[in-house]
Each structure stands twice: as C-alpha cells, then as structure tokens.
GUKOL-349802 format. One record per residue: x, y, z of N, C-alpha, C in turn; residue in one letter. Coordinates in steps of 0.001 Angstrom, whole numbers, plus 500000, padded with zeros to 6 digits. Example, Ala and Ser with C-alpha at 12.3 -4.5 7.8 and 13.67 -1.06 7.14 Angstrom:
<atoms>
513190494310507800512300495500507800513200496700507800a512850497750507080513670498940507140512900500030507870s
</atoms>
This chain:
<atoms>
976429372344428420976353372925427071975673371944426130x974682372480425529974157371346424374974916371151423037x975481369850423080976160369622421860975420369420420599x974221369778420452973547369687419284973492371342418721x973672372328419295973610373639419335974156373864417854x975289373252416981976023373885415998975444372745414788x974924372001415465974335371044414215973323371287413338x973641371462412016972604371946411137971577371159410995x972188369212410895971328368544410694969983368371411663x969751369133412373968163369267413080967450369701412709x967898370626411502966753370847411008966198370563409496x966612369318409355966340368055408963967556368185407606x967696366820407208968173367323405538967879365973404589x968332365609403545967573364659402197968595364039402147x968253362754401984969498361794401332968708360992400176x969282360711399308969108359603398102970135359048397973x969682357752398248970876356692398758971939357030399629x973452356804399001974235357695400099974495359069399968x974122359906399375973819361025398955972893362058399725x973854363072400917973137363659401783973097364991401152x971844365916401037972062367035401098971217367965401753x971320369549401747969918369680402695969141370773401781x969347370642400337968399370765399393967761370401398662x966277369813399261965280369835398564965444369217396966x965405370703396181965489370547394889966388369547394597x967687369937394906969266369176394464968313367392394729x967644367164395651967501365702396155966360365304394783x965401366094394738964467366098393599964985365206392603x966082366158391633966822365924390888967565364947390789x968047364457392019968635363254392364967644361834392014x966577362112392296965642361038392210965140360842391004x965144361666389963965007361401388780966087360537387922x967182361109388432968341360537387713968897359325388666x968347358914389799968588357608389904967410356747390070x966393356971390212965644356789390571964786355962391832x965769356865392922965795356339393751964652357442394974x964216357210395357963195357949396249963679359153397701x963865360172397636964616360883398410963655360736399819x964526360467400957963848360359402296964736361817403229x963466362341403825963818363602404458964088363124405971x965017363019406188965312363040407797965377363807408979x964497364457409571964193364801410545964474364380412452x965541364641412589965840364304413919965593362226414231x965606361809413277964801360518413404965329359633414640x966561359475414603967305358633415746966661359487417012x966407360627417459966351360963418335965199360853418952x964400361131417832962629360746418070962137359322418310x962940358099416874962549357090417061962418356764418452x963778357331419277963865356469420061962872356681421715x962001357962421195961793358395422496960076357486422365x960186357470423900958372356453424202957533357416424113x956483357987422824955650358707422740954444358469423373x954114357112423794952999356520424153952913357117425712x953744357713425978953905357971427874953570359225427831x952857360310428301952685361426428321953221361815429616x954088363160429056955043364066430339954026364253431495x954834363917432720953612364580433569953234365920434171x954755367113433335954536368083433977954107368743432859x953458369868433417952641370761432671953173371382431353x952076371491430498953262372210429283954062373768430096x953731374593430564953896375802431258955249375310431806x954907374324432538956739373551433198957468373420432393x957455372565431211958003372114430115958318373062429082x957791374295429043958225375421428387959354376073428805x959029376072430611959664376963431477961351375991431296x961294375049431335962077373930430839963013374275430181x962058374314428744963410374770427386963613375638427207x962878376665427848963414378466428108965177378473428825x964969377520430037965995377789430873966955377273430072x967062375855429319968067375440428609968913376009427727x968083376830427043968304377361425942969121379071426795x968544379280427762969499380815428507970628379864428922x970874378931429394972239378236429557973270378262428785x972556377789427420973311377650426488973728378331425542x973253379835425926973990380686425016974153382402426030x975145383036425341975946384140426249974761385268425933x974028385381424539973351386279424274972068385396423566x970817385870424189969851385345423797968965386206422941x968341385833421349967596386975420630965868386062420709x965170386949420631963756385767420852963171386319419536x963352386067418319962149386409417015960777386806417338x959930387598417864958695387985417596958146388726416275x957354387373416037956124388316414590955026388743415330x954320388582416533953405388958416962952452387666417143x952465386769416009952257385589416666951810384742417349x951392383745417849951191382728419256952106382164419567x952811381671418574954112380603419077955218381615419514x955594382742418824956371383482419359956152384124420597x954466384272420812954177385145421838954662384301423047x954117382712422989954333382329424171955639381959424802x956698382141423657957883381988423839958598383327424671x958118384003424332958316385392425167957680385291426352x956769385451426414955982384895427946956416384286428960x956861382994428152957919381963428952958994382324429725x960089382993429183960600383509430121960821384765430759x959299385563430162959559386500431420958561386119432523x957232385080432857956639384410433333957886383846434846x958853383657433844959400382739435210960743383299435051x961183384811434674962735385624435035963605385300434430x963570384807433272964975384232432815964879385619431776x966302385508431605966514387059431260966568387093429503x966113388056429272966208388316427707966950389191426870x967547388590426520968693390122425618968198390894425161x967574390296424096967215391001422948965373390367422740x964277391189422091963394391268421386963090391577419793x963355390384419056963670391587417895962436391161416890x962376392074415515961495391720414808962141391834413416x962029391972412175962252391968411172961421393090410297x961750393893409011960647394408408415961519394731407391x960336395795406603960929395917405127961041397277404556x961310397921406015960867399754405857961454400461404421x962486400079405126963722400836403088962793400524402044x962567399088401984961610398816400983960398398981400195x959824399400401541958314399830402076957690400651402642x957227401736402474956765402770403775955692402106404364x954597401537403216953540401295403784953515400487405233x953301401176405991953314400389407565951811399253407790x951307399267407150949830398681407066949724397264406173x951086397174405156951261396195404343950882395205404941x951064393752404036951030392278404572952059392110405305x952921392640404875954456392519405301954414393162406669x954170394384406951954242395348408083952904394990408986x951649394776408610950219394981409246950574393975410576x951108392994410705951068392427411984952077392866413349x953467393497412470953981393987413284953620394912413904x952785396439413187952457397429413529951347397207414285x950158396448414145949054396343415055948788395415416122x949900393966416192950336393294417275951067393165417711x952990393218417013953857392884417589954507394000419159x954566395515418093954488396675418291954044396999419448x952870396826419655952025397407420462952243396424421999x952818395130421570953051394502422626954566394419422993x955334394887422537956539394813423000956484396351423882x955581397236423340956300398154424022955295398021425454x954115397377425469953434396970426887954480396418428037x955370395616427419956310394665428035957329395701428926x957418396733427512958461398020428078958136398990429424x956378399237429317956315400006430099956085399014431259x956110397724431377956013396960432743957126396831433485x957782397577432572959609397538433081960371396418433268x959643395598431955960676394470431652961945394479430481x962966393969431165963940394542430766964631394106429594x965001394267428430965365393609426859965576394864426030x965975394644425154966445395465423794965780394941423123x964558395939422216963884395494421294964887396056419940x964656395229419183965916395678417718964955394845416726x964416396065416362963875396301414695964374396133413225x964745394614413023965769394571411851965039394490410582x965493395434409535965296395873407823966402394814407450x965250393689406829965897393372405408965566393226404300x965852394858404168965403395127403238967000394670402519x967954395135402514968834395281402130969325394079401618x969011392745402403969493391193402266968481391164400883x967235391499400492966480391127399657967312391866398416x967468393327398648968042393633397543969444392894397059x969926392033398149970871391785397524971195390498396958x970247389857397135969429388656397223969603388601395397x968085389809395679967991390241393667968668390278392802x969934391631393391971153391576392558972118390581392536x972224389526392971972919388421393177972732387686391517x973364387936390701973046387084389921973283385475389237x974202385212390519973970383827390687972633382897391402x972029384095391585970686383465392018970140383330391452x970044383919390106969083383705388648969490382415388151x970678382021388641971073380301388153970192379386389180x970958379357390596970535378442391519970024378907392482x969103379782392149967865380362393541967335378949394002x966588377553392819965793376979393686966552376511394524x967898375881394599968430375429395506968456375779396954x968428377093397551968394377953398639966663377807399260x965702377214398928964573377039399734963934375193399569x963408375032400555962669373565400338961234373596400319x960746374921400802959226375033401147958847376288400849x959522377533401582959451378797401392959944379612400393x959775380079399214960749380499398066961022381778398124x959617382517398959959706383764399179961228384344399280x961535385890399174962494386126399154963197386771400826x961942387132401304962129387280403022962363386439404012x961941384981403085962656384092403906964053383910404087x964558384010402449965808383816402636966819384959402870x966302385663402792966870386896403888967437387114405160x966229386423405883966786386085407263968184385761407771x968258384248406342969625384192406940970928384973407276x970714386279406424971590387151406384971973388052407451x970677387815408508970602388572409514971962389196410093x972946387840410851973918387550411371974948388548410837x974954388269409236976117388953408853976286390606408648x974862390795408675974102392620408140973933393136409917x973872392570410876974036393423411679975612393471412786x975232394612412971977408394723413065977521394334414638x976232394755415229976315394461416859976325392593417158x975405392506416425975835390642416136977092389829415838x978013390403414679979524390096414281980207390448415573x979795391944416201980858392025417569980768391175418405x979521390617418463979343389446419225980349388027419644x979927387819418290980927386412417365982035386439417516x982739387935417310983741387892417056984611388000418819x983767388134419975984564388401420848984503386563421422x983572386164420491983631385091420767982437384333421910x981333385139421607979897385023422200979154383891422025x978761383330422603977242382562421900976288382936421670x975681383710419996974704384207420328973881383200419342x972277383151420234971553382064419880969982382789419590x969709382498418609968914383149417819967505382289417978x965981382230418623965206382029418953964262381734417971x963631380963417520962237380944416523961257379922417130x960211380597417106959006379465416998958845378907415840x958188377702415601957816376914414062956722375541414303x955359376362413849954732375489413736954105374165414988x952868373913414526952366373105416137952433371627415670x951988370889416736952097369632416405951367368944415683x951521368066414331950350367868413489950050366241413739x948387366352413764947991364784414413947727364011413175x948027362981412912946963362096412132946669360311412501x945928360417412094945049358559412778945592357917411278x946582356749411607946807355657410936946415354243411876x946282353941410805945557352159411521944870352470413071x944124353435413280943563353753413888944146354153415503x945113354467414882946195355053416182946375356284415713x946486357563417040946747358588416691948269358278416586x948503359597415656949904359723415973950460361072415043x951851361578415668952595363230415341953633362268414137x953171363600413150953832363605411648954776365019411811x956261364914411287956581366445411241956599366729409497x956442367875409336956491368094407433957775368902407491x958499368895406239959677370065405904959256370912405417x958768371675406509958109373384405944959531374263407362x960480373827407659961274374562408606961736375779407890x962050375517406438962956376379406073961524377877405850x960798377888406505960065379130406189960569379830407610x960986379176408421961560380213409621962847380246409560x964048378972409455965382378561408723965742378453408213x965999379618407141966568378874405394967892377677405107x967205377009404421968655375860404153969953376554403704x969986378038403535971024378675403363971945378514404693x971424378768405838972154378875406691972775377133406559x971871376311406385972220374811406773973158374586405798x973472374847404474974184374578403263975794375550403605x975585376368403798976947377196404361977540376756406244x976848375881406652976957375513408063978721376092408933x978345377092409136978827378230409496978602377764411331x979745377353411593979552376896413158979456377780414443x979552379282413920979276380574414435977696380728414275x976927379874414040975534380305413759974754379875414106x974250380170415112973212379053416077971754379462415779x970603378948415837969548379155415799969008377958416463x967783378084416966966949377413417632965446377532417562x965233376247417073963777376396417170962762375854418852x962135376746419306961453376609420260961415375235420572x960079374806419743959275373896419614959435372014419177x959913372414418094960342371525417023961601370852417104x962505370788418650963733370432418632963892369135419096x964872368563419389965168367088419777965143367364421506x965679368699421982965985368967423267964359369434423667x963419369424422668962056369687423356960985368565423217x961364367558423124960497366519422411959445365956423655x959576366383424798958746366501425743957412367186425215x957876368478424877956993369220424612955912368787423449x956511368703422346955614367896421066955070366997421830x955999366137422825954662365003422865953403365504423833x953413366104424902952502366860425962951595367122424799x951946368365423827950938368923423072950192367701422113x950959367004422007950095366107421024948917365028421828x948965364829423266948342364597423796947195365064424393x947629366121424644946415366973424504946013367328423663x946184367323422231945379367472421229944837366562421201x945437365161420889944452363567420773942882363970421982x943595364124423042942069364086423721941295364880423514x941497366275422977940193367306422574939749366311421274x940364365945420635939995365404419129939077364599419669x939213363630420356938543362897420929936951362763421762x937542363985422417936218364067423279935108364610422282x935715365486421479934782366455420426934426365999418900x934916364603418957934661363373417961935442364403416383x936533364695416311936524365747415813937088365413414082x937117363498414257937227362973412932936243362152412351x935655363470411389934217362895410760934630362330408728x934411360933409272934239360055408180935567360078407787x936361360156408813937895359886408419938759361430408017x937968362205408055939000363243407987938990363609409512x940486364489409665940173365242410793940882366394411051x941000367220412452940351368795412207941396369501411038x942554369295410398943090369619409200942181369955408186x941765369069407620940481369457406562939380370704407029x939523371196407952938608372197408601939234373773408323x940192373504407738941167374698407879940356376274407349x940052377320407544939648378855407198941007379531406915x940799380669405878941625381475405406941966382300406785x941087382796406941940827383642408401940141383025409342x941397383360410270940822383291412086939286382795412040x939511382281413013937879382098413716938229381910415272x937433382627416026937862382465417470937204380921417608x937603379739418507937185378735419132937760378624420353x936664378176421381936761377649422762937133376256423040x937735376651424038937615374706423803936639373707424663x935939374371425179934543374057425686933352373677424399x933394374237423569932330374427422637932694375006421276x933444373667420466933813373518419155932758373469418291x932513374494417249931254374005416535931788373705414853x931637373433414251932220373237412527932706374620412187x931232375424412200931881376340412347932620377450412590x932909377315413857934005378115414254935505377591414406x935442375913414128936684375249414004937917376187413199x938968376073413966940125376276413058941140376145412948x941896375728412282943268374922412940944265375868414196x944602376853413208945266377248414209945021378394415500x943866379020415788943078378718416488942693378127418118x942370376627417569942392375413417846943424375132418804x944505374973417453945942374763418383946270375625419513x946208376687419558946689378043420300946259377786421168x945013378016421182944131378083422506944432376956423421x944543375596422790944706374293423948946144374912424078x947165375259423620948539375245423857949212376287424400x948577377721424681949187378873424652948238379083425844x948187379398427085947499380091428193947078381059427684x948121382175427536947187383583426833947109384294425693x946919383064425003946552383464423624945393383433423426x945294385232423084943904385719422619943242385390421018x942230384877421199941586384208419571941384385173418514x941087386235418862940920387506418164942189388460417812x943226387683418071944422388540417786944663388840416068x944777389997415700944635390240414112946070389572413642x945641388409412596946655388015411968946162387805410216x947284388104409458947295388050408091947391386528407457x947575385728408369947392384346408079948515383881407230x948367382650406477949427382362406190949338382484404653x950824382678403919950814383154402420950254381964401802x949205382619400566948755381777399855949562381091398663x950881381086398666951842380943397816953040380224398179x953162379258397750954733378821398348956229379508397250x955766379599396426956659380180395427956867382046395397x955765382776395223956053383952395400955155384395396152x955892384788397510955546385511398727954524386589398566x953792386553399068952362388483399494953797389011399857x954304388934400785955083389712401926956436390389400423x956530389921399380957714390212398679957060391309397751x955898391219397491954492392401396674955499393772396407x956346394125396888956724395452397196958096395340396060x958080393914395622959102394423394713958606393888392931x957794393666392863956944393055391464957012394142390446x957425395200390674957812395623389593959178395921389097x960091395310390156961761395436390028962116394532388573x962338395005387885962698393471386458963809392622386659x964725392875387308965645392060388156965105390894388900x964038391398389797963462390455390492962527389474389468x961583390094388839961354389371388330961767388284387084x962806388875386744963691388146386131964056386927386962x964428387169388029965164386085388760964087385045389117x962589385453389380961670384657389702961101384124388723x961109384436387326961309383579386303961640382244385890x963046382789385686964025382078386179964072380496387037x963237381090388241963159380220389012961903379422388814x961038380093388604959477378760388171960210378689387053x961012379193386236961433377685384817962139376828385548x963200377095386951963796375691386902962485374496387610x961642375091388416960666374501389200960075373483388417x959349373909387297959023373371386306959441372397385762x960341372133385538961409371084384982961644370108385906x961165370313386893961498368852387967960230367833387873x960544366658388084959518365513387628957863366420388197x957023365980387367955379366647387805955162365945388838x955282364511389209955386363848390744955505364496391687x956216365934391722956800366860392640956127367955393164x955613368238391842954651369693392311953140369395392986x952415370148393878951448369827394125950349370081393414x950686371245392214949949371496391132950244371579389767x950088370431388990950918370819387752950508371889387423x949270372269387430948351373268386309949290374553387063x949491374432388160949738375949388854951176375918389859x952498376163389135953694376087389656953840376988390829x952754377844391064952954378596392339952479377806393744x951677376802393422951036376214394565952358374972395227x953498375378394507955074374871395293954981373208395463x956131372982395786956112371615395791955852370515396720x955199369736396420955253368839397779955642368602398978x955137368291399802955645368405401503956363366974401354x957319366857402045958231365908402754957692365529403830x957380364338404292956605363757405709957892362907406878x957455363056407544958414362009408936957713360679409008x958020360036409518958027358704410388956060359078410987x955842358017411184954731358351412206955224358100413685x954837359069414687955229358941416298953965358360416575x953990357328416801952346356968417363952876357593419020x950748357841419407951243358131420716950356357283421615x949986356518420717948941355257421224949884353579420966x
</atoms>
C-alpha cells in the first residue's frame, strides 16, 4: 500500500518561515507582513534525494506500465480523468496496452449550464474525448464511462457567499471556477460516497503537465512550477479529507523515474536539434495553436511546445488532434464564459480581482493587467547533468 496515498502535501504547499500553508495567496500575504520570502515545496526531500544524473534504463512504455500497475494496487476503485488530451490519453492507453483493469472512464462538463456542445468548455470533449472513449467501447474494452456535470458545484460555488470574502484563497494558479469545482466531485456524486462509505479506496487519476527543461550554468536541468492546482484544487488540500485520494500520473514522488526518463530524452532532442538559440530555449517557441512537429525534422516553424513534448513522450499521440489549447487567463476562465452574465458571479469575481490587487505588485505578472494572474512558484533545479 502506498503510504503517501492520503498525503496532501504532494502536491506541494508554502511555508514562510515556520508558517505552513497550502495557499498561495494566504503565503503572499504572509510575506508582506513579515517580510519574509514564501518558498513553495514540492515533494523536495523526495526529489532532492533521487540521482537525476542516471537515466532509467527501462523504457518510458515500461515505466508507465509501472505506475499504472501501482496505482491499480493501491486502490479498490480506479477513476482515470480523460479531457481528450495527450497526457490523459496516454494514461488510458497504459493500462489497457498492458490489462490492468479500469473502473471507471470519466469526463467532466457543463451541460445544465450549457447546451452549447461545441463550446470551449464542451468542443474537446465532443470532438476528441467522445469519440474515443466510445472506440475503446466498441473494442470491447471494458470500463464505465461516467459523464460528470459540474455544473451544479459551480453554481454553488457562486452562491456561496463566503466566497465573495475568501475565493482567492481556494486557487494558487487556476482561479477559474471549473477548477474549483472539481473538487466537489467526490461529494456530488452519490455512487462515489457509496464507495467511501463501504469503505473503498477510491483513487481518482489525473494527468498534469510535462517535464519542463532549463540550462543553468550550463547544465540541463527539470524545474517543477505550482500550476497543480489547475487539475487539484488546494481546496481539496486545505480541507485534507483522508477519504480523498487523487493522483497525479506524472508529477508524483512514486513516478520520479518517469520525469527523469522524459527529461532525458528531451535534453537529447534539445540537443541534437541545437534547440537553444542565443540562450533561449524551446519554451520561448511557444504557438497559441497546435502545430504538428516530427521529431525527425524540427523547423522554427513548426516548433511547439506541447506538440514537441507529446510526440517524444506519448507513442500514439496524434499531432493533429483538435485541441482548444490552453486558457488565455489565469484569473477568469474561457471555459466559465457561460456564466458572465450571472451578477452573482460576477460580483464574486470582482470581488476577487479587488482582493488580487491588493497583494504586493512583486506578485502579479502584470500590474497593468490583473487577469494575466500571479506569478509562478519555481522548485529546486534537478540537474540531470
């Protein structure tokens, strides 16, 4: 059984001085009034201690197949999050690639909310997720796909009017309101509580994000940022509710094999394809939209981060897969569009860029523009050189 399974702190949290918390803002605030510098901790003991410089020798495909199996060990009921995706896709892949069994398939949406099936919100489910779960179905692989509306967590989110006080507190990266929704999942569906309550392990699946490279003192090396809470809200981590498991694929202490494999193989495409010109590298390359790239024949422009990533990391991830990319907003979500004319809501999001506002300008990444959210939190450098 993995004893890290109920621990919130993995997915990272803030201390200023002795002062732990795993909000963001609250730490912000902290640093003004002591003025002491808030450090985000991220799995650090676990990472420090591992030899990044050694690359795994088994295949990422092994090493997937790996934390697939761990993770069916360690829990009675397994749910796998698909948005349609790469990271989710290949997480699905994974274990039906190599039989490990799947409970559940599920997705999220905003139907009550929304008819439009074509939305930002809906367009990826309906034209990729959709269409591939039910491929899976007719191959006669076997899972419960469960289509969860939260819509209902948002509305209640809105009407919450203690959230018009301390909404910022409840996000570190993601403010959107579908993020923090999620967390509600657990408690809004009743087949989940029967779960819990008979006394299940049920362990809730997410992909998050690839491995990010950067060259200091002329060593490569993996940085992690606190952007988790866009798949994990610190809600769940702040109420740490020991009935509540979630797991991230990728990004865990029990996968750190994996980060390092991928980051090695990223260093060497970077490498071979000289792919840091005049000191930047392929980050600064980033497109709004997709661009298919090979990894035979990188050109400027068809570079793209993620892309890029996929393709070295994902076997069958197709480059052309239609995706809506990522929100241009850290503060108010595309995907939330459907409620901008609620005055509640916007009241509450008010509300919330006034408290945003008020935190030292050191903080924001744009004074001029409080929507462009606040600063990323960085890790340690992993050299892998």
């Amino acid at each position: 059984m993995n004893s890290n399974a109920t621990n919130k702190d993995k997915f990272g949290y803030y201390t200023v001085g002795d002062f732990k918390t795993y909000s963001k803002v609250e730490a912000i605030e902290l640093h003004k009034l002591t003025g002491t510098h808030p450090h985000w901790n991220f799995n650090e003991l676990e990472f420090s201690s591992y030899d990044w410089t050694v690359e795994p020798t088994q295949s990422l495909e092994d090493l997937y197949a790996q934390r697939a199996r761990q993770i069916r060990t360690d829990y009675d009921h397994v749910v796998i999050f698909y948005s349609g995706g790469a990271d989710s896709l290949n997480i699905v892949n994974t274990f039906i690639k190599n039989n490990i069994v799947i409970d559940e398939i599920a997705t999220y949406n905003y139907r009550e909310a929304e008819s439009d099936l074509d939305s930002f919100f809906h367009s990826e489910l309906t034209r990729v997720a959709y269409p591939q779960i039910k491929k899976w179905q007719d191959q006669g692989i076997r899972f419960r796909h469960r289509d969860i509306d939260i819509s209902r967590a948002s509305f209640e989110i809105i009407n919450d009017s203690q959230y018009s006080i301390d909404r910022a507190y409840y996000s570190n990266c993601a403010f959107g309101n579908n993020n923090l929704a999620r967390s509600y999942i657990r408690e809004h569906e009743p087949d989940y509580q029967k779960l819990i309550n008979q006394g299940k392990r049920l362990g809730l699946v997410w992909g998050c994000d690839k491995p990010r490279i950067y060259k200091e003192n002329g060593r490569f090396c993996i940085k992690f940022l606190d952007v988790i809470d866009s798949t994990i809200s610190n809600r769940t981590q702040l109420l740490n509710r020991e009935w509540e498991h979630d797991e991230l694929f990728y990004w865990a202490p029990e996968a750190v094999d994996i980060i390092c494999k991928q980051g090695h193989i990223l260093k060497r495409f970077i490498e071979k394809h000289n792919l840091f010109y005049n000191g930047h590298n392929y980050n600064d390359y980033r497109n709004t939209e997709p661009v298919p790239v090979t990894k035979d024949n990188p050109t400027d422009s068809e570079l793209n981060f993620r892309n890029l990533i996929n393709t070295l990391m994902y076997q069958e991830f197709d480059p052309n897969t239609f995706t809506v990319g990522k929100p241009y907003s850290k503060i108010e979500s595309p995907k939330d569009t459907v409620f901008t004319k609620d005055v509640i809501f916007r009241k509450q999001l008010t509300n919330l860029i006034a408290h945003l506002s008020q935190l030292d300008p050191y903080w924001l990444n744009d004074i001029n523009n409080i929507h462009k959210g606040l600063k990323l939190c960085i890790s340690p450098a992993y050299y892998l050189e």
